[in-house]
C-alpha positions, 0 to 999 in steps of 0.5 A: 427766690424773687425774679429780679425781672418779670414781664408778666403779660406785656403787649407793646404797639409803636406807631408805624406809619402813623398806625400803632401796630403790636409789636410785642404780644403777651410776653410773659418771662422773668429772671433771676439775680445771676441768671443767664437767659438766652433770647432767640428767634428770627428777624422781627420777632421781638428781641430788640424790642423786648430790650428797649422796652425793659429800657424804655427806649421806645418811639414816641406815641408808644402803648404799653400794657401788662407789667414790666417790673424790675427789682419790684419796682413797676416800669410802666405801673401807675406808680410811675407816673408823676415825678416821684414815680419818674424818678424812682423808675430812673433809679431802677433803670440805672441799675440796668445795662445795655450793650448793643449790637454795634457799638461803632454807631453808639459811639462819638466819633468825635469822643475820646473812650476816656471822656465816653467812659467818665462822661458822668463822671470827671474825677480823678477817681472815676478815670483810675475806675475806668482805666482799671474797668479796661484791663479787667475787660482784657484791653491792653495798655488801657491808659494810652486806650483811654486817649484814643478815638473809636476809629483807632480801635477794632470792633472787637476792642469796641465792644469790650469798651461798651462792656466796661461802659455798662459795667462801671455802673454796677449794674443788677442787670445786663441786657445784650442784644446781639453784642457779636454782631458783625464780629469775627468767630473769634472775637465773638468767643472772646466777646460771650466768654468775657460776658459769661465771667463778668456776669459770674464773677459779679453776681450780675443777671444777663439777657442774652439776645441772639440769632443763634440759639448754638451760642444761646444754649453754651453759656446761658441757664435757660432760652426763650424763642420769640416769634412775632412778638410772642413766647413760644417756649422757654427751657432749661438750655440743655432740655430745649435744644436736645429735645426741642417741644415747640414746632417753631423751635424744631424748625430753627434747631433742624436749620442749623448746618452740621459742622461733621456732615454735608447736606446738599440743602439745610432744612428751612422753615416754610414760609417767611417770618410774621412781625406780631402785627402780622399775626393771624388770629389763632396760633402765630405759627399756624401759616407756617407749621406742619402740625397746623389743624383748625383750632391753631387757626381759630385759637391762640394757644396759651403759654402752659407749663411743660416738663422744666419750662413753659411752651404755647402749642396745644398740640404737642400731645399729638406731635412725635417727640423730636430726634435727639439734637447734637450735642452743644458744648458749654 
């Protein structure tokens, strides 16, 4: 089966200071119709960034390289130039949702959900499709909901509202970056719970961007760990969290607190995370890996095809294969 998203050796830089500075650094990952893919790694390493990319919500004076190519169609391609390539990456971009991670700040304050959900959109037609979209996302009285303003409304009850939002234009793709952000442990359940049925029930692929590889590995079919901009391995979910390959996905699966024991100090990673531009010029872990020889710091690693997925580390023959993980329920 054909990807319905392939990034296939995308760099992106932005303008920081007015310095373009890499932000993304030869990723290389794809996903099927009706996939779940989980997208991890700490603060900086690109998730969001991957995102708004796909979306073309990037900076102005931004570069991009490789190719970003949705349902065949090429984001950022040759073909995209000119107006009826403007217009025929338009209309694959509409087939791709977005929920983000804090739908209070992407809301008007000043809008009621009814006119936010049918702003394109005033028949009578689409304000029956907007109020049926509510209940189907588990908020009751949603006729009385589609009057009300964000500040009557939980951030639970406003994430669901930008999931109905997303949802009401059917699309092929849903990219959710961090969309439990801020919300209480059982709002979250519901929130990821709510997004695993709908993207079941509607054949619907989803990236799932996240801190927390636990949740990652529950509901989604494989994980991607990012790290300063760059894909260090991507998995079958199970297979990467109960034996982990990378050393960076190691150190974020030791990290994580044990809810059946007590440890007088969580393992960390050394060293602080590195931004893609940050990156030294050989493997982007070297400075904080415990496995680090010379060539990790003279040669940047390719992304080599391993087991049932794809890992950058030329060293894992030389690295004791990792302690069995706890298990993760899904």
């Amino acid at each position: 089966m054909n990807p319905l998203l392939h990034l296939d050796g995308v760099s992106v830089s932005i303008p920081i200071d007015g310095v373009p500075r890499p932000v993304i650094s030869d990723l290389t990952l794809t996903i099927a119709p009706g996939e779940a893919l989980g997208v991890v790694g700490e603060s900086g390493s690109g998730k969001s960034m991957t995102a708004r990319t796909v979306m073309g919500l990037l900076p102005h004076g931004h570069t991009v390289t490789g190719h970003v190519r949705f349902d065949g169609t090429d984001l950022y391609g040759p073909t995209a130039q000119g107006r009826t390539g403007r217009a025929t990456t338009a209309a694959a971009r509409r087939r791709i949702g977005m929920v983000f991670q804090d739908a209070r700040a992407h809301l008007d304050p000043r809008q009621r959900i009814g006119d936010f959900l049918t702003e394109t959109d005033r028949t009578a037609a689409a304000r029956k499709a907007a109020v049926g979209m509510l209940d189907r996302v588990g908020i009751e009285d949603p006729p009385r909901r589609m009057r009300q303003f964000p500040h009557e409304m939980s951030g639970g009850m406003l994430q669901r509202v930008m999931i109905a939002s997303v949802l009401l234009a059917r699309p092929g793709l849903i990219l959710a970056d961090e969309p439990t952000t801020a919300l209480d442990v059982t709002t979250q359940s519901e929130v990821v719970s709510l997004l695993d049925e709908l993207r079941r029930e509607e054949g619907t692929a989803l990236v799932f961007i996240t801190h927390d590889l636990d949740l990652a590995a529950t509901f989604c079919d494989r994980v991607a760990v990012l790290y300063a901009g760059c894909l260090q391995e991507v998995r079958e979910a199970d297979a990467l969290v109960h034996a982990p390959l990378h050393p960076y996905t190691r150190g974020l699966l030791a990290a994580r607190p044990a809810p059946d024991s007590r440890a007088p100090r969580l393992p960390v990673v050394p060293g602080r995370p590195l931004s893609a531009f940050e990156a030294p010029p050989g493997c982007a872990f070297a400075t904080r890996c415990a496995h680090t020889v010379d060539r990790c710091r003279r040669d940047r690693p390719a992304l080599t095809a391993r087991q049932d997925g794809f890992v950058r580390c030329d060293r894992l023959a030389d690295i004791p294969a990792a302690p069995a993980s706890r298990q993760v329920t899904r």
